[in-house]
C-alpha positions in Angstrom: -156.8 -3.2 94.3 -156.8 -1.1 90.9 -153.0 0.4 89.4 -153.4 2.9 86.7 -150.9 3.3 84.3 -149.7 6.7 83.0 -147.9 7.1 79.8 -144.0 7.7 80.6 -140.9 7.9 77.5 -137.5 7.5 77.7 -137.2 5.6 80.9 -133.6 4.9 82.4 -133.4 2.5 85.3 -131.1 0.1 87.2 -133.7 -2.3 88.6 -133.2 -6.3 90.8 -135.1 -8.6 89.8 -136.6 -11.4 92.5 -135.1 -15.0 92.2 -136.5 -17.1 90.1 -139.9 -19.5 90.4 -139.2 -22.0 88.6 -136.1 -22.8 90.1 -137.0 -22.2 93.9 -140.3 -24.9 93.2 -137.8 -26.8 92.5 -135.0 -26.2 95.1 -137.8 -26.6 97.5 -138.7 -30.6 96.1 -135.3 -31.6 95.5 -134.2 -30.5 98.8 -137.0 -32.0 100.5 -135.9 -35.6 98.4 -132.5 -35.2 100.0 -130.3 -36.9 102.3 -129.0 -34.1 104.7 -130.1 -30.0 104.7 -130.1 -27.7 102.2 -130.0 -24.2 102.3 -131.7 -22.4 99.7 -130.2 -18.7 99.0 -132.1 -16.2 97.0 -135.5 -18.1 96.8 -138.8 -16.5 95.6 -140.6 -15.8 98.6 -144.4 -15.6 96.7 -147.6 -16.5 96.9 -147.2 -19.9 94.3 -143.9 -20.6 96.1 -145.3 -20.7 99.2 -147.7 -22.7 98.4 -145.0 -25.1 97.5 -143.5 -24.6 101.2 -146.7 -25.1 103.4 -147.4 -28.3 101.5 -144.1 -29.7 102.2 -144.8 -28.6 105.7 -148.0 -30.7 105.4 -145.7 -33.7 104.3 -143.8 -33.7 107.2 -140.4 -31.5 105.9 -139.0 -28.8 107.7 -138.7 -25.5 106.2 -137.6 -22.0 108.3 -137.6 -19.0 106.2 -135.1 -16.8 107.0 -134.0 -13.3 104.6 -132.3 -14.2 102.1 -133.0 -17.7 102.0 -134.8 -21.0 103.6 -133.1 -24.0 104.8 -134.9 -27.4 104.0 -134.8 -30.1 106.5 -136.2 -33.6 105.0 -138.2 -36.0 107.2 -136.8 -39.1 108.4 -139.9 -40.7 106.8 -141.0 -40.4 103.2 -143.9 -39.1 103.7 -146.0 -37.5 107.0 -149.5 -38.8 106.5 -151.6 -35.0 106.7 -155.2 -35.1 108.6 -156.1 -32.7 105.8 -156.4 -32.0 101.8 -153.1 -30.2 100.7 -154.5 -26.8 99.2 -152.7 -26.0 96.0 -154.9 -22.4 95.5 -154.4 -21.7 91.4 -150.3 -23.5 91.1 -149.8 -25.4 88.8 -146.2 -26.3 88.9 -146.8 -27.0 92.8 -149.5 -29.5 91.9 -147.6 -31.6 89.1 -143.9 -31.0 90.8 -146.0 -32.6 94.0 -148.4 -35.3 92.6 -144.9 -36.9 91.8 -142.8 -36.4 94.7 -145.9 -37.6 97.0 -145.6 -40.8 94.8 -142.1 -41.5 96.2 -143.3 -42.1 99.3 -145.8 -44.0 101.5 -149.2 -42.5 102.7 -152.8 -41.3 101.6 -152.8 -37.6 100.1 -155.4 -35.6 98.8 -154.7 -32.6 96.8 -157.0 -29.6 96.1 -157.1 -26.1 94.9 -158.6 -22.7 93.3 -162.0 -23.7 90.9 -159.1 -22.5 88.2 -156.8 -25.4 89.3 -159.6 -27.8 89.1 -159.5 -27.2 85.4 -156.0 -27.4 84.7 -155.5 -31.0 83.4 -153.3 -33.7 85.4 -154.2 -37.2 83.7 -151.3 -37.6 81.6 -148.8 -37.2 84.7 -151.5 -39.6 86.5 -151.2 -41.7 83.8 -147.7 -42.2 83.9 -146.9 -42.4 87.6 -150.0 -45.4 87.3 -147.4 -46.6 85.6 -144.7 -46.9 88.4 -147.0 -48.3 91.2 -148.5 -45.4 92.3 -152.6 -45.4 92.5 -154.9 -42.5 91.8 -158.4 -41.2 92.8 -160.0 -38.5 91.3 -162.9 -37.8 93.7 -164.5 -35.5 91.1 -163.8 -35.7 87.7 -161.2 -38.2 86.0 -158.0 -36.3 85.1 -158.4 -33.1 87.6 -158.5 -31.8 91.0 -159.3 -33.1 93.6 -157.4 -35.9 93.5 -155.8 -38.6 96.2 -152.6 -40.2 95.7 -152.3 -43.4 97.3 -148.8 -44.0 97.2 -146.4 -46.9 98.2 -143.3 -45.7 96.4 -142.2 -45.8 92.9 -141.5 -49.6 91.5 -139.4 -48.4 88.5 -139.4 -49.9 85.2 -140.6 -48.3 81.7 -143.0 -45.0 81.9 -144.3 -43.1 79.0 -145.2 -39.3 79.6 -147.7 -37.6 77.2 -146.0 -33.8 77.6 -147.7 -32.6 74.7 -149.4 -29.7 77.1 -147.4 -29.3 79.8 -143.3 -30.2 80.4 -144.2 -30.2 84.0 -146.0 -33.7 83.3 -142.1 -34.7 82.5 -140.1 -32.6 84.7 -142.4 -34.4 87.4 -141.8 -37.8 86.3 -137.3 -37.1 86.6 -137.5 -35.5 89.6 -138.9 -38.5 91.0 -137.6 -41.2 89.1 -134.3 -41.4 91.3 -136.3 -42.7 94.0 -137.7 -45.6 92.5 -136.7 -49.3 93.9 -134.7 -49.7 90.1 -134.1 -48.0 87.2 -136.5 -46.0 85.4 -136.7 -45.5 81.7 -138.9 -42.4 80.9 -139.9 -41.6 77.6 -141.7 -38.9 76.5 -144.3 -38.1 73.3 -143.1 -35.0 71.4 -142.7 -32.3 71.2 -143.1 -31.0 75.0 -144.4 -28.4 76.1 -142.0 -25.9 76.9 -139.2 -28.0 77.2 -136.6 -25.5 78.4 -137.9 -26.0 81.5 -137.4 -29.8 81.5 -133.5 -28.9 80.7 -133.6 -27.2 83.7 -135.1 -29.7 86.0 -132.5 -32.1 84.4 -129.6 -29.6 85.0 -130.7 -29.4 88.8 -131.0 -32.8 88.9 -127.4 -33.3 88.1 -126.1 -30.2 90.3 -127.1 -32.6 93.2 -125.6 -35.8 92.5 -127.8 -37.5 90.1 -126.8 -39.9 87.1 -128.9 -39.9 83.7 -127.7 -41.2 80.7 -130.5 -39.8 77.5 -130.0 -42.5 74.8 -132.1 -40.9 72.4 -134.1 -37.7 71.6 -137.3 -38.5 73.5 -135.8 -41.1 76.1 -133.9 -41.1 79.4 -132.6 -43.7 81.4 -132.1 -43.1 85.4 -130.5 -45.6 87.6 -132.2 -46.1 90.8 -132.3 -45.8 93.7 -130.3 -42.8 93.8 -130.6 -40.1 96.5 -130.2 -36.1 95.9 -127.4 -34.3 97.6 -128.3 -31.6 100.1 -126.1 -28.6 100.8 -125.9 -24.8 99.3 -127.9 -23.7 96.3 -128.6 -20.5 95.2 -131.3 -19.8 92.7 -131.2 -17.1 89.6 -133.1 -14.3 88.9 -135.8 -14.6 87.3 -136.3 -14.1 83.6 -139.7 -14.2 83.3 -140.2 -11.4 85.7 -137.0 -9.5 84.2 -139.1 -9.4 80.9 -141.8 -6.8 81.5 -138.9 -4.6 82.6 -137.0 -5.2 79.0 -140.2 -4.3 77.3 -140.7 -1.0 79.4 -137.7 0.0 78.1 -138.5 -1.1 74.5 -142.1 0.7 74.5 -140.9 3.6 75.8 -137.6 4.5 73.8 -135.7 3.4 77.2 -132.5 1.9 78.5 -132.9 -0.4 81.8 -130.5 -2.6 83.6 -131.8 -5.7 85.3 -129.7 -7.7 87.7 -128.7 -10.1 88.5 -128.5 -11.8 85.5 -126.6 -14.0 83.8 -126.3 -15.1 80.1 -125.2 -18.8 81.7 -128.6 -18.9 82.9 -130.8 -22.1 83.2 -134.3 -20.5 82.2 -135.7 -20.8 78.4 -137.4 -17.5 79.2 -133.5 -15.5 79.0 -134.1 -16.0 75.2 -137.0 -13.6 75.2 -133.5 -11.3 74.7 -133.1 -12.8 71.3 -136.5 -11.9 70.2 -136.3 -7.9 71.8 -132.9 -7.9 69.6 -134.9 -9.2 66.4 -137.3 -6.1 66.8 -134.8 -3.7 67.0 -133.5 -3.4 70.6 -130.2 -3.3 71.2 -129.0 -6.0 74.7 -125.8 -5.8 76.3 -124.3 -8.3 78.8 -122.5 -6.2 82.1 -120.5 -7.6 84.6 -124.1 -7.7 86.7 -127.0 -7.8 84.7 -128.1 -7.0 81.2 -129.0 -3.9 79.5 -131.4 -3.1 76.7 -131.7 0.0 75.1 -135.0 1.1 72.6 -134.0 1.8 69.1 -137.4 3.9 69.3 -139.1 1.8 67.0 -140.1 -1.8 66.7 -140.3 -4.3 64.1 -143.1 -7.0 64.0 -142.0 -10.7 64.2 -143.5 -14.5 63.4 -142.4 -16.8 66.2 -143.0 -20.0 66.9 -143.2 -19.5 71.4 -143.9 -23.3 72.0 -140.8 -23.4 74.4 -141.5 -19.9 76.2 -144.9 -19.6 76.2 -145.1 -17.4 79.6 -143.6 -14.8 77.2 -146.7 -14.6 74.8 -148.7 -11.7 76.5 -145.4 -9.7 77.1 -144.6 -10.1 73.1 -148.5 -9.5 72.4 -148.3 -6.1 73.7 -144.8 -5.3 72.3 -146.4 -6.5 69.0 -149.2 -3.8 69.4 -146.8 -1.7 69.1 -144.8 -2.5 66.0 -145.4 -1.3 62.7 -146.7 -4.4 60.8 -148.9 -7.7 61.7 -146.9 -9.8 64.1 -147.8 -13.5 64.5 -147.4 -15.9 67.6 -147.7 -19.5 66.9 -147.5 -23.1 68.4 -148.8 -21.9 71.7 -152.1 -23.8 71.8 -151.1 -25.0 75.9 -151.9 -21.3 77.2 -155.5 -22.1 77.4 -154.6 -24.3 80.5 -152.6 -22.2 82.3 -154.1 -19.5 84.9 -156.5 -18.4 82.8 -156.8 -19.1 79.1 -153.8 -16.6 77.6 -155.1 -16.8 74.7 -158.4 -15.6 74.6 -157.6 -13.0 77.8 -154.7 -11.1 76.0 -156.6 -10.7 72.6 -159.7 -9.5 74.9 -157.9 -7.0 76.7 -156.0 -5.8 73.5 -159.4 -4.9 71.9 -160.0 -3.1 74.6 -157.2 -0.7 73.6 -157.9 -0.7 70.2 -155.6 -3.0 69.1 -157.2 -5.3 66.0 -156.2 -8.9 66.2 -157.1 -12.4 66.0 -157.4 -15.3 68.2 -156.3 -18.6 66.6 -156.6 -21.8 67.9 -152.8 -22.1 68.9 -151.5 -18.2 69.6 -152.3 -15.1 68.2 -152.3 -12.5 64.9 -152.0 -8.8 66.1 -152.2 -5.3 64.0 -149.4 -2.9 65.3 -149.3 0.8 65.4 -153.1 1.3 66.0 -153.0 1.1 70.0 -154.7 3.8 70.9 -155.0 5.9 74.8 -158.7 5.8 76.3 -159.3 5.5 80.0 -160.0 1.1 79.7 -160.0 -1.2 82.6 -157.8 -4.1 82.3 -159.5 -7.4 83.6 -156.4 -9.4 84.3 -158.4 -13.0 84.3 -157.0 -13.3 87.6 -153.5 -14.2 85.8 -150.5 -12.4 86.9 -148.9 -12.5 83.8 -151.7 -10.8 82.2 -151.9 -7.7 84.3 -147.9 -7.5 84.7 -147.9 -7.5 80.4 -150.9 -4.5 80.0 -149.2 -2.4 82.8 -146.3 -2.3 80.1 -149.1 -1.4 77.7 -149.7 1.7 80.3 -146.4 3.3 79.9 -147.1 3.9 76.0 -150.8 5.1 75.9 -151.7 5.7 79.6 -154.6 5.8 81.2 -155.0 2.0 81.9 -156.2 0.9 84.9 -155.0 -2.8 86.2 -158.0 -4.0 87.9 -157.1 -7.0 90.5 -153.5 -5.8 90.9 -152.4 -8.0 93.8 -152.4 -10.6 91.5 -149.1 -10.1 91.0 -147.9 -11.6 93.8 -148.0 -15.4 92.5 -145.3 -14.4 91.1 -143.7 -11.3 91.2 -144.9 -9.6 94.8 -143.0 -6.8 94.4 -143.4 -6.0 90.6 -145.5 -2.6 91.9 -142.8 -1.2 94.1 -140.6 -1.9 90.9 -142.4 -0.6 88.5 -142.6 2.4 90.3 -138.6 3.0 90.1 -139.3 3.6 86.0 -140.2 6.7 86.7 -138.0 8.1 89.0 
């Protein structure tokens, strides 16, 4: 499927935005760790979040979708055994958040996915979990996909986690680490990769029960065994997806609502606010959502996105657009994620004239020199990617998205959305 763009000003729209996917990965495993059901209310229903669903299935948990939410039913044994590999197709939260939470339990488990997933490294969450009892087998090559987890539950004790590239290799490690036969201490090399998103598995973690104590800047201590309450839990909107809908309204002289938000909000990615404010947009915080209005022009910026990377191609493209050379640093981890960010976002922004320069850890762009042929966007097959240059479209038009349905990792409905800026 192929989207092109047309150019559009002065956009004025009252949009929702889907739940969050961070948090309903989550919601899914630490319901499916609890003692009793859980209802989850507002969850993601996507392609990536599903994938975290029918491998739970595969586990032996119960999960009913129903609209509006899924309720969670966790086996009476830790784990089902499945007579086949668990297909992860191109997630990567699904395939750390799940290494570890197989480990909790008893059984043999292979896990498999996309070519892409097969390059997307797992050795130092491997590592670690080796460390608590649990034993590995990469049938392929050491560190990746395919892998088989031969598990016997988590012995506890000391575990170090390298989450250098990836906080998931943490967040992993705590979600399980309650389960253990004693207390675990988990330490962790710095700094993580995006480690708002560890705060957030921690802050979920204590929403259902859970004791931690941190004793000191890189360490935690978790007193085990502890189990996770079930019950209600409803999860956010998402900020990630809320973004390309802030920067339609910043590209094109606009004013859009998103909802529902909240400035209380658990995800590192609502910061990406802070940043439209810095060049030049003005955000305001309603009773249901939050607003940002253009100031018609932008201002370049330096940043440092190590703890929101997922917000690098979205700032890439404002950053075309800004009078001055804007730099994007400390984001070296993007060439693991679904494709490599880095090189895919300063492709596609030649291919609209933009000048810039690929560094080994983010990314130099030219502003102001964007200019409006009819170009094909190659998304990379990353979702992010074609959601970030279909922003590109409102300013220049005449860009076609090529593999649109990528989207729906993510973001399913981000067409039908992006549709309601122009009406």
């Amino acid at each position: 499927m192929r989207k092109t763009i047309e150019s559009i000003s002065g956009i004025k729209a009252r949009l929702s935005v889907p739940g969050s996917k961070s948090i309903t990965h989550r919601s899914l495993m630490l319901a499916a760790l609890a003692d009793g059901e859980s209802e989850i209310r507002n969850p993601l229903v996507a392609d990536d979040t599903t994938i975290t669903a029918d491998a739970l299935v595969q586990m032996g948990v119960g999960i009913q979708w129903k609209p509006g939410s899924v309720l969670v039913a966790p086996p009476s044994k830790r784990w089902s055994q499945p007579s086949e590999p668990i297909l992860l197709g191109n997630s990567g939260t699904s395939t750390r958040l799940l290494l570890a939470l197989a480990a909790t339990g008893v059984g043999d488990f292979t896990f498999d996915g996309a070519p892409r997933l097969r390059q997307r490294p797992v050795k130092p969450l491997v590592s670690a979990l080796e460390m608590l009892g649990t034993r590995f087998d990469c049938t392929e090559t050491d560190g990746f996909l395919p892998l088989r987890v031969i598990a016997r539950g988590l012995s506890g004790g000391k575990v170090l986690v390298d989450a250098r590239q990836s906080g998931q290799f943490l967040s992993a490690v705590l979600m399980a680490a309650p389960c253990a036969g004693k207390e675990v201490t988990v330490e962790w090399l710095e700094p993580v990769a995006s480690y708002p998103y560890v705060a957030m598995t921690l802050a979920m973690m204590g929403e259902r029960g859970i004791d931690f104590r941190k004793d000191r800047a890189n360490r935690i201590i978790v007193p085990a065994p502890q189990r996770y309450a079930g019950g209600r839990w409803t999860v956010e909107a998402d900020c990630s997806s809320a973004s390309y809908l802030w920067a339609a309204a910043a590209l094109t002289g606009g004013d859009v609502l998103t909802y529902p938000l909240s400035p209380d909000s658990l995800q590192g990615d609502c910061r990406f606010l802070e940043i439209l404010e810095r060049m030049g947009c003005r955000v305001t915080w309603e009773e249901e959502g939050v607003r940002v209005v253009s100031s018609g022009e932008l201002r370049p910026v330096d940043l440092d996105l190590n703890e929101m990377p997922d917000m690098v191609p979205t700032l890439a493209i404002l950053a075309a657009f800004a009078g001055g050379v804007s730099r994007i640093r400390n984001v070296a981890h993007l060439r693991v994620k679904e494709s490599d960010r880095l090189q895919a976002v300063s492709s596609e922004l030649s291919k609209l004239g933009v000048p810039n320069r690929e560094l080994p850890d983010g990314l130099e762009i030219c502003g102001g020199a964007a200019t409006s042929p009819k170009v094909g966007i190659d998304p990379h097959d990353d979702h992010r990617i074609a959601m970030a240059f279909a922003v590109a479209g409102l300013r220049v038009g005449g860009v076609e998205i090529e593999d649109a349905e990528v989207v729906a990792k993510s973001f399913p409905t981000f067409w039908e959305t992006f549709e309601k800026l122009k009406s």
